[in-house]
Backbone bond lengths (Angstrom), bond angles and torsions (degrees), N, CA, C in turn:
res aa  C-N    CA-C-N  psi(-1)  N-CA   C-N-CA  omega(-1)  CA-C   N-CA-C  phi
1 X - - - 1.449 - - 1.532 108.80 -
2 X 1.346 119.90 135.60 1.430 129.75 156.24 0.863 137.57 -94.19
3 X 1.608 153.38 127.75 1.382 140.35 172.39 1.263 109.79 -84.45
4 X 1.375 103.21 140.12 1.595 124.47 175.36 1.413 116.16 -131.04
5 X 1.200 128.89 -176.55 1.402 124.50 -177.72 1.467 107.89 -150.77
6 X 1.444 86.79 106.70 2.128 94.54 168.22 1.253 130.70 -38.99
7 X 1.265 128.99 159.61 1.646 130.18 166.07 1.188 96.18 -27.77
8 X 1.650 117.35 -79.81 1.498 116.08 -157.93 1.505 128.51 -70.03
9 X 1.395 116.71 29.65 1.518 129.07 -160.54 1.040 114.82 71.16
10 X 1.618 138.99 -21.60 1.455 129.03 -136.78 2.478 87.52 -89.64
11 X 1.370 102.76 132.56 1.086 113.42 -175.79 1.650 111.46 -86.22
12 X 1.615 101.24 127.12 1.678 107.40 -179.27 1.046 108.16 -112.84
13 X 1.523 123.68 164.88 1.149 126.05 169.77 1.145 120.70 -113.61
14 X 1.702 146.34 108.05 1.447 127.60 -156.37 1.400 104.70 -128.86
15 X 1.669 119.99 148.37 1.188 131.74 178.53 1.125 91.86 -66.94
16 X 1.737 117.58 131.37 1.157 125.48 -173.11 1.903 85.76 -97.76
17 X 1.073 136.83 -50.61 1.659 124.62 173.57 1.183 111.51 -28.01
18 X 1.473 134.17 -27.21 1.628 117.96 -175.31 1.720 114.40 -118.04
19 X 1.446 111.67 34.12 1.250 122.04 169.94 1.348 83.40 -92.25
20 X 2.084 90.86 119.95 1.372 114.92 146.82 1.740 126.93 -63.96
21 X 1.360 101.58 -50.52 1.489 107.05 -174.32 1.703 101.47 -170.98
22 X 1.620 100.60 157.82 1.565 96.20 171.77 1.684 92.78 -118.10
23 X 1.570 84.95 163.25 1.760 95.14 169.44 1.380 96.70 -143.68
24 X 1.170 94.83 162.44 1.705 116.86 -163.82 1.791 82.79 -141.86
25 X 1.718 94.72 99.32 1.566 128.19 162.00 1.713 97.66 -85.01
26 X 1.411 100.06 -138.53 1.869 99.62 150.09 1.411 97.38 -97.34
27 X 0.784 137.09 -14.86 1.998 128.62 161.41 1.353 107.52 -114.25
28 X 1.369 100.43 143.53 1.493 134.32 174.68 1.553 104.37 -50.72
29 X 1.348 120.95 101.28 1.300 104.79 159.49 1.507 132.02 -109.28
30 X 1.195 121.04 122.08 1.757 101.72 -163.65 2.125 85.72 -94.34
31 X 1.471 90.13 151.70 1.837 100.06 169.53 1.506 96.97 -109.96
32 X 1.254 130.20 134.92 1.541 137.07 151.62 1.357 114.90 -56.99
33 X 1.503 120.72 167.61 1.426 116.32 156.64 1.478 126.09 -70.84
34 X 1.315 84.21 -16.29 2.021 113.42 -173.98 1.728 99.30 -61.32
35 X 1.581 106.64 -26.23 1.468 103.60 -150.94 1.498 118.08 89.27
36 X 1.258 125.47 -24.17 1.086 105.96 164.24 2.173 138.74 -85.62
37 X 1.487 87.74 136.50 1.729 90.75 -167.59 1.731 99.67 -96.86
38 X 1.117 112.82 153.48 1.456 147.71 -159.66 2.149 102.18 -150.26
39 X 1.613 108.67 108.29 1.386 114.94 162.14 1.933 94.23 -87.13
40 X 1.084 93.49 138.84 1.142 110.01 170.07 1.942 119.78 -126.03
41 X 1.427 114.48 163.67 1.510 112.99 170.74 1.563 124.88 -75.45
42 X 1.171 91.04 -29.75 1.871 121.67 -177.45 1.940 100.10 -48.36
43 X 1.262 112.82 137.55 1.693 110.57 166.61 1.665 84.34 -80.55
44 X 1.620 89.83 169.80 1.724 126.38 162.89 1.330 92.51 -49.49
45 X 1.759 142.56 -88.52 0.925 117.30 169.13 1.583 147.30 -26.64
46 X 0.848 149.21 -60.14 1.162 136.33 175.31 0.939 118.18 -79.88
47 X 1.783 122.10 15.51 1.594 113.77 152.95 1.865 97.91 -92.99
48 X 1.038 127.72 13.54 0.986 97.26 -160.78 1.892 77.86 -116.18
49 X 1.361 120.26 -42.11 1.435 113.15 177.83 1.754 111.47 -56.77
50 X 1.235 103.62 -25.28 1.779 87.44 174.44 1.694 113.38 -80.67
51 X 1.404 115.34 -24.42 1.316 107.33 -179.10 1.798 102.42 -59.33
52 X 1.611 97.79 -43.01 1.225 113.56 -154.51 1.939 89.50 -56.40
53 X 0.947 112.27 -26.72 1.698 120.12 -161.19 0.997 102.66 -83.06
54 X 1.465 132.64 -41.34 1.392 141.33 -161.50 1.237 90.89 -84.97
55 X 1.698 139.48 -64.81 1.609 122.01 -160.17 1.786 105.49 -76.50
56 X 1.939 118.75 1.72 1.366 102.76 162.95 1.540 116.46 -72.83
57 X 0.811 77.90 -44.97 1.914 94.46 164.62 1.262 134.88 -11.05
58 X 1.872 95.82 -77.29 1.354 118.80 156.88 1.383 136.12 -53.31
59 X 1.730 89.37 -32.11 1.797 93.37 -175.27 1.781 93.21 -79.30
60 X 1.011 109.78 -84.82 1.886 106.97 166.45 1.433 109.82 14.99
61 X 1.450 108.22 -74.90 1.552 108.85 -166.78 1.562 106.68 -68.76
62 X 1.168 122.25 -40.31 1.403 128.79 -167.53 1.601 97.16 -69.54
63 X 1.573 124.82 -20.78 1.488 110.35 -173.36 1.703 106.14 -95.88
64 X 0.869 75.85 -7.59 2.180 99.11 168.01 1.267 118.79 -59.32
65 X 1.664 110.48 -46.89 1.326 124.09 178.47 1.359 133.46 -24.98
66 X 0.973 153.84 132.75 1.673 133.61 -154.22 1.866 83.53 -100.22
67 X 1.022 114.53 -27.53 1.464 112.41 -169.74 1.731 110.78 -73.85
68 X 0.861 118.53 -64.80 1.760 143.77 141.30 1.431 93.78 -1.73
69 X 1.136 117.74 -84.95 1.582 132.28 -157.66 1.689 118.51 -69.92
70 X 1.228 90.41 -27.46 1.588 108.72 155.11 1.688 124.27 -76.79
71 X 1.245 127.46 -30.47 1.006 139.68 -160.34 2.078 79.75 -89.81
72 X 1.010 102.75 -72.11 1.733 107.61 -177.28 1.811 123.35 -36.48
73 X 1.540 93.62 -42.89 1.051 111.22 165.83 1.703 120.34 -46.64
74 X 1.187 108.30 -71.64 1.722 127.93 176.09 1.758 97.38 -57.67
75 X 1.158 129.48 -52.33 1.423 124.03 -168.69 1.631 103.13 -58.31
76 X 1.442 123.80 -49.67 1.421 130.24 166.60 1.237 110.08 -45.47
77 X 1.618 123.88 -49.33 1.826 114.54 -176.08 1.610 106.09 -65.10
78 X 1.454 100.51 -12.18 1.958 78.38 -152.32 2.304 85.79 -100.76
79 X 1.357 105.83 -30.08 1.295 97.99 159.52 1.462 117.12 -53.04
80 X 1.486 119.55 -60.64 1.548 113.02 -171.09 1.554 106.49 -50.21
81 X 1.387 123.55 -42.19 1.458 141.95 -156.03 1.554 77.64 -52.32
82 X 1.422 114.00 -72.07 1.700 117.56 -155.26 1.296 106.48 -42.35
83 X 1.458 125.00 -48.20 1.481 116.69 -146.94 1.802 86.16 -77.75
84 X 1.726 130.34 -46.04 1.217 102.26 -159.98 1.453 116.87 -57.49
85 X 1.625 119.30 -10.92 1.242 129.06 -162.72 1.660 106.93 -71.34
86 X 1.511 125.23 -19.33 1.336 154.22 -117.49 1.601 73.21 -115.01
């Protein structure tokens, strides 16, 4: 989720996964996949650096994972394994 801020100040929070598209009228309008549109204060850019911020985020934490990092771990031995086999 991202925060943005409506015409009237009032602050939303929107699944950034179901932004269809933004347009830049003289206001920012993002369309959902839902169909639903939201003008916002935010430019096209900086909706697009917070999405961009929010899924670093996710990936970050997810490479954190003790499970993840283990899984990467073993995929690297069994790659290295092949080539000495080579």
């Amino acid at each position: 989720m991202i925060c943005l801020t409506r015409l009237n100040r009032v602050p939303i929070m929107l699944n950034s996964d179901l932004i269809e598209h933004v347009e830049v009228t003289p206001d920012t309008v993002i369309t959902l996949t839902t169909g639903h549109t939201y003008m916002v204060l935010e430019s096209a850019q900086e909706i697009l650096e917070r999405v961009i911020a929010f899924r670093r985020a996710i990936y970050e934490r997810m490479c954190q994972c003790p499970t993840l990092r283990e899984m990467e771990r073993q995929r690297q031995e069994a790659g290295s394994g092949q080539q000495q086999k080579s």
